[in-house]
C-alpha positions in Angstrom: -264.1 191.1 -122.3 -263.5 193.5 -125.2 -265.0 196.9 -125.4 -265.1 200.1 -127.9 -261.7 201.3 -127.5 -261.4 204.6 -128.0 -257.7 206.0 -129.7 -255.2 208.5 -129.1 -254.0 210.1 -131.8 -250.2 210.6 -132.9 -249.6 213.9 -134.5 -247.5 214.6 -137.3 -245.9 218.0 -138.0 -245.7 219.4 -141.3 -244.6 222.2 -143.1 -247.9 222.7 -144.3 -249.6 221.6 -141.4 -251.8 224.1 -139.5 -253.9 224.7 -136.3 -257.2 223.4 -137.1 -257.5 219.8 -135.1 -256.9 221.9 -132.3 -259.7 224.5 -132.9 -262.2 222.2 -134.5 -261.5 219.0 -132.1 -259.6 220.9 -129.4 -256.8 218.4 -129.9 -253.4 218.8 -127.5 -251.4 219.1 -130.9 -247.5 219.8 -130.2 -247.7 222.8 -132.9 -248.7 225.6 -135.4 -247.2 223.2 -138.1 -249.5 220.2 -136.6 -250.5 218.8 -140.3 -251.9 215.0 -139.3 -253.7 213.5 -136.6 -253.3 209.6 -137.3 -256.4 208.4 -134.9 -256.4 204.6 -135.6 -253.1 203.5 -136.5 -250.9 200.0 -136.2 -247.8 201.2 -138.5 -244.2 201.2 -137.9 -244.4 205.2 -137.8 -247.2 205.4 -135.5 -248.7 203.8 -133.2 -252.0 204.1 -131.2 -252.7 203.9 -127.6 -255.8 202.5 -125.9 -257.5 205.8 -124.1 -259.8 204.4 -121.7 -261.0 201.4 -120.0 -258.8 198.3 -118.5 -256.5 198.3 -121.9 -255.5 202.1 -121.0 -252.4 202.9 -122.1 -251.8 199.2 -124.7 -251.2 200.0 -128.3 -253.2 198.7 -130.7 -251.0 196.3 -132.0 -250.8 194.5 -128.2 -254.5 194.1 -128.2 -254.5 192.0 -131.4 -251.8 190.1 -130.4 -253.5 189.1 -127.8 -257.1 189.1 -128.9 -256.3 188.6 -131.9 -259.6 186.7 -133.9 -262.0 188.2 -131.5 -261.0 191.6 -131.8 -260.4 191.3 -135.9 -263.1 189.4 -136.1 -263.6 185.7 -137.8 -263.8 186.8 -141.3 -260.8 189.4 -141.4 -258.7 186.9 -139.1 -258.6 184.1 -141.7 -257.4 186.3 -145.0 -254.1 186.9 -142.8 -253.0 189.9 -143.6 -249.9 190.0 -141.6 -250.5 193.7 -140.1 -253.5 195.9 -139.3 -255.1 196.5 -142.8 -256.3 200.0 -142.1 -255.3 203.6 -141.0 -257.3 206.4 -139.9 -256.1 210.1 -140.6 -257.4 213.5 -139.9 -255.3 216.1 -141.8 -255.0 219.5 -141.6 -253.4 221.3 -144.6 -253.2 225.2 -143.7 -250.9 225.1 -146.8 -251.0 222.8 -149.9 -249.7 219.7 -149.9 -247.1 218.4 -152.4 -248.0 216.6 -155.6 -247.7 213.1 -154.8 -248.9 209.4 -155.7 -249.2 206.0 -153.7 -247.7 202.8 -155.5 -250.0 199.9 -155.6 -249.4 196.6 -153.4 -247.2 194.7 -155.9 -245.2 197.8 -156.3 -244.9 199.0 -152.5 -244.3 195.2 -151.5 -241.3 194.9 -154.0 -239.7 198.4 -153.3 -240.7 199.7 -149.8 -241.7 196.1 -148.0 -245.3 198.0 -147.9 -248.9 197.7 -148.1 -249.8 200.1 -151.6 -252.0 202.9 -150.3 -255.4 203.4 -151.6 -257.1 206.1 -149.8 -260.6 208.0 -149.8 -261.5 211.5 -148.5 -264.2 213.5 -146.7 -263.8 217.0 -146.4 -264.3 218.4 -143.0 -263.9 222.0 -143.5 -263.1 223.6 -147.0 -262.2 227.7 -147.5 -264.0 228.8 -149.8 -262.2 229.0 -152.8 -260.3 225.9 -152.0 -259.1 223.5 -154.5 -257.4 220.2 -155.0 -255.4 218.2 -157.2 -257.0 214.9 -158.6 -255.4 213.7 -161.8 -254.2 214.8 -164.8 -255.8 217.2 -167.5 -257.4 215.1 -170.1 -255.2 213.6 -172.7 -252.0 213.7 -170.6 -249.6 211.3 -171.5 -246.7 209.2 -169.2 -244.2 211.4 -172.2 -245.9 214.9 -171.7 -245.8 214.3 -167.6 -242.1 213.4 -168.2 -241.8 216.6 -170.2 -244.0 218.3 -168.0 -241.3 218.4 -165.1 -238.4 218.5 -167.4 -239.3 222.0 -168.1 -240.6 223.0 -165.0 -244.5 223.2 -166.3 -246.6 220.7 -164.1 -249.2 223.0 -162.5 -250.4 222.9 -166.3 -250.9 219.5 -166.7 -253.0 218.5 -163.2 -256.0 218.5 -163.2 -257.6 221.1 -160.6 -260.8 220.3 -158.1 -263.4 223.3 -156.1 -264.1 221.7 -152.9 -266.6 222.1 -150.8 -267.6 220.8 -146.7 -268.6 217.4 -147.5 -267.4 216.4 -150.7 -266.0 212.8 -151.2 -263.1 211.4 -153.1 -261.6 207.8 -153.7 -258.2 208.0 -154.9 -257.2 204.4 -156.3 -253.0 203.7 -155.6 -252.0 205.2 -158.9 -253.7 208.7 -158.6 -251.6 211.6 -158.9 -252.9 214.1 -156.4 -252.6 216.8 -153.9 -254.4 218.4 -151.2 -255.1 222.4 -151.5 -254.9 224.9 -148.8 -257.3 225.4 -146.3 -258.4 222.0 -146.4 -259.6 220.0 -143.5 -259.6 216.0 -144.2 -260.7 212.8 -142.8 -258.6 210.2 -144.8 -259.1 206.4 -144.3 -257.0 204.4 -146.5 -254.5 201.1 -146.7 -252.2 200.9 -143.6 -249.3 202.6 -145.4 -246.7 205.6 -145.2 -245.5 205.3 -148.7 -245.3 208.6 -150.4 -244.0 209.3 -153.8 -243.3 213.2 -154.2 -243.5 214.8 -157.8 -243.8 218.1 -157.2 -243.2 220.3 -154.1 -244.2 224.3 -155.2 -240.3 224.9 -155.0 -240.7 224.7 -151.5 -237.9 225.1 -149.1 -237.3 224.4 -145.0 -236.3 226.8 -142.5 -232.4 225.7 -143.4 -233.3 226.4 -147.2 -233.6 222.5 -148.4 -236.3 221.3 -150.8 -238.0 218.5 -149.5 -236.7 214.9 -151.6 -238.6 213.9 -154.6 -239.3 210.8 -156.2 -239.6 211.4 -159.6 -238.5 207.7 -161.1 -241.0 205.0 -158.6 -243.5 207.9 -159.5 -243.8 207.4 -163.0 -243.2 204.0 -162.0 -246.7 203.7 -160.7 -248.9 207.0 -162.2 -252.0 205.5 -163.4 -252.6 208.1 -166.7 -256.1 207.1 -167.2 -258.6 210.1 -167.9 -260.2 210.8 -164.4 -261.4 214.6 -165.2 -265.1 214.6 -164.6 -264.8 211.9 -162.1 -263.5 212.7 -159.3 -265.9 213.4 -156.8 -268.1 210.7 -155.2 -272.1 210.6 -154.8 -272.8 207.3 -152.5 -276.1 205.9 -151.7 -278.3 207.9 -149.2 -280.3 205.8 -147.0 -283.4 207.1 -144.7 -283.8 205.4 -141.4 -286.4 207.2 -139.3 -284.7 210.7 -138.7 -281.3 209.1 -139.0 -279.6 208.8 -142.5 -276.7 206.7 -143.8 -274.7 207.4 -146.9 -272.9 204.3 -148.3 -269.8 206.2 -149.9 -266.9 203.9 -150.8 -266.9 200.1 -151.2 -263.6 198.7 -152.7 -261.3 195.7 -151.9 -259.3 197.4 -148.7 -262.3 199.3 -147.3 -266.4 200.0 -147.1 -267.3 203.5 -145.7 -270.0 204.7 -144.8 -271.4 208.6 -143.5 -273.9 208.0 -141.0 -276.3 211.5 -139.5 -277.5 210.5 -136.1 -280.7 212.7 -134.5 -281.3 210.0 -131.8 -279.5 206.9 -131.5 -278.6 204.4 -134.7 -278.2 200.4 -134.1 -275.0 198.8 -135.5 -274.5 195.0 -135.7 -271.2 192.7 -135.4 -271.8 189.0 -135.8 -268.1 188.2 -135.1 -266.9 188.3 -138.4 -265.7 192.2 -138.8 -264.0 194.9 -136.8 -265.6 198.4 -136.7 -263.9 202.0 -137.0 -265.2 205.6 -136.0 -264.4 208.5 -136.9 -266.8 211.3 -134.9 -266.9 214.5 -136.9 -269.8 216.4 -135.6 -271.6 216.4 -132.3 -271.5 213.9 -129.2 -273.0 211.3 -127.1 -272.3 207.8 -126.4 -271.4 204.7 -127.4 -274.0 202.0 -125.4 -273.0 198.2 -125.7 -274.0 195.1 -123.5 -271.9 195.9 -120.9 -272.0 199.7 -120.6 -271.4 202.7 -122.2 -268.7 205.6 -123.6 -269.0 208.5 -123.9 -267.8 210.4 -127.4 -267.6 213.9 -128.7 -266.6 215.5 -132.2 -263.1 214.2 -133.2 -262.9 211.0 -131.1 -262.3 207.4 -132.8 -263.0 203.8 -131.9 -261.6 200.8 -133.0 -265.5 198.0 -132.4 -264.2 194.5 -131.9 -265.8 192.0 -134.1 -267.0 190.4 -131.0 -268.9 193.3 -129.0 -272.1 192.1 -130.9 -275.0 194.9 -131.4 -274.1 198.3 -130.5 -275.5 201.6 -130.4 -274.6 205.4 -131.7 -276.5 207.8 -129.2 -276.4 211.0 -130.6 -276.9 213.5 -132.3 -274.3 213.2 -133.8 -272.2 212.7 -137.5 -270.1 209.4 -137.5 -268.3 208.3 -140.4 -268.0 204.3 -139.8 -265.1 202.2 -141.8 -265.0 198.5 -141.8 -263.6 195.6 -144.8 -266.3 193.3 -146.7 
């Protein structure tokens, strides 16, 4: 009988990869330079492990194969998407990230043998002047970006983002973008690892090499639609009792939702869907037909499409992913 599953994380070292999922989450991370925490993941470059129950110690991609429907769920099973759709990041960027963009599925599928990546974001933990990258300037053509890097000038074409503890963006395969310093991330998105680099700050390693660009599939795939002014997402803020939900993001790969627990919140699966959670604040349990789990701040589930009605105990802040 299937049960919330709660994930180990893989970590990912970067160079601009920090300390913070160790003293926010108090994660076992293997470094100073620990930049990603992938929580839910069934990829080729990293895999999750079952952490509790009788399933302790299977990957994630071993309980689909062999639960496969009931764990996916009815609706998900049939569209056949030949991998795990999804993948769940927290990501810690002590320094800025580089200027990058994810190709669309066509693209990726014809190039990398890859899902595209369309991704969203929820800012965990922001310092105070913190930016990011979303965009281009206004009016920025695929010639002036080409220009743009010819002579060494694009930090004056992107397009530059305050950001604040709990602001949301969507960033549609196409986006040119970049995460600032001193940004703390929860990042659901596609279930891909396909990064195209533009621009890296004339950054160098330890052994004085600059990290590989991709500068042709880039412009490839930049989307150079005007996005200044749009970046940032509202949702739909629902009461329920003293609980509140926020629908955020619903697209073709993913529906997300932000949900602010004082008691306890009721979830239903009819079979047809798989759940995923992401707990960024607080702790409690996780109370099902057949018992209960215990969670705290910086734990995540994969909810079988089977487990039926379900219930958040809290108080707690829980942001919950699952495909229409």
């Amino acid at each position: 009988m299937l049960y919330p599953l709660k994930m180990n994380p893989i970590y990912k070292e970067a160079i601009w990869g920090g300390e913070k999922l160790r003293k926010v989450f108090g994660k076992a991370i293997p470094s100073c330079h620990t930049g990603e925490s992938w929580e839910i993941a069934c990829h080729q470059n990293g895999m999750s492990l079952v952490a509790n129950g009788e399933l302790e110690g299977k990957s994630l991609k071993e309980v689909l194969d062999i639960y496969g429907e009931e764990a996916l769920g009815t609706e998900i099973w049939k569209r056949k998407y030949g991998k795990f759709p999804l993948l769940v990041k927290i990501i810690d960027a002590s320094d800025k990230l580089s200027v990058q963009v994810h190709p669309q599925d066509e693209y990726a599928k014809i190039h990398e043998g890859d899902l595209g990546k369309t991704e969203m974001w929820i800012v965990l933990d922001a310092k105070p002047d913190a930016k990011l990258i979303y965009g281009l300037k206004a009016g920025i053509s695929k010639k002036d970006f080409e220009i743009a890097i010819e002579e060494g000038s694009l930090e004056d074409v992107l397009n530059y983002v305050d950001v604040k503890k709990g602001d949301v963006f969507f960033i549609p395969a196409g986006t040119v973008h970049a995460i600032g310093e001193g940004i703390l991330i929860a990042e659901i998105q596609q279930n891909s690892d396909t990064t195209y680099r533009v621009y890296d700050w004339n950054r160098t390693d330890d052994n004085g090499n600059s990290r590989e660009l991709h500068i042709k599939k880039a412009l490839d795939v930049i989307s150079f639609s005007n996005l200044a002014g749009k970046e940032k997402v509202v949702g739909k803020l629902v009461k329920e009792g003293k609980n509140t939900r926020n629908y955020l993001i619903s697209c073709e790969y993913f529906s997300t939702e932000l949900l602010e627990i004082h008691t306890e919140s009721k979830e239903s699966l009819n079979g047809e869907r798989f759940n995923l959670l992401i707990f960024i604040e607080g702790e409690g349990s996780l109370e099902y037909k057949n018992g209960y789990i215990s969670f705290k701040a910086g734990d995540s589930f994969f909810i079988p499409a089977s487990i039926g009605d379900y219930f958040i105990v809290g108080p707690a802040k829980v942001i919950k992913t699952y495909i229409e």
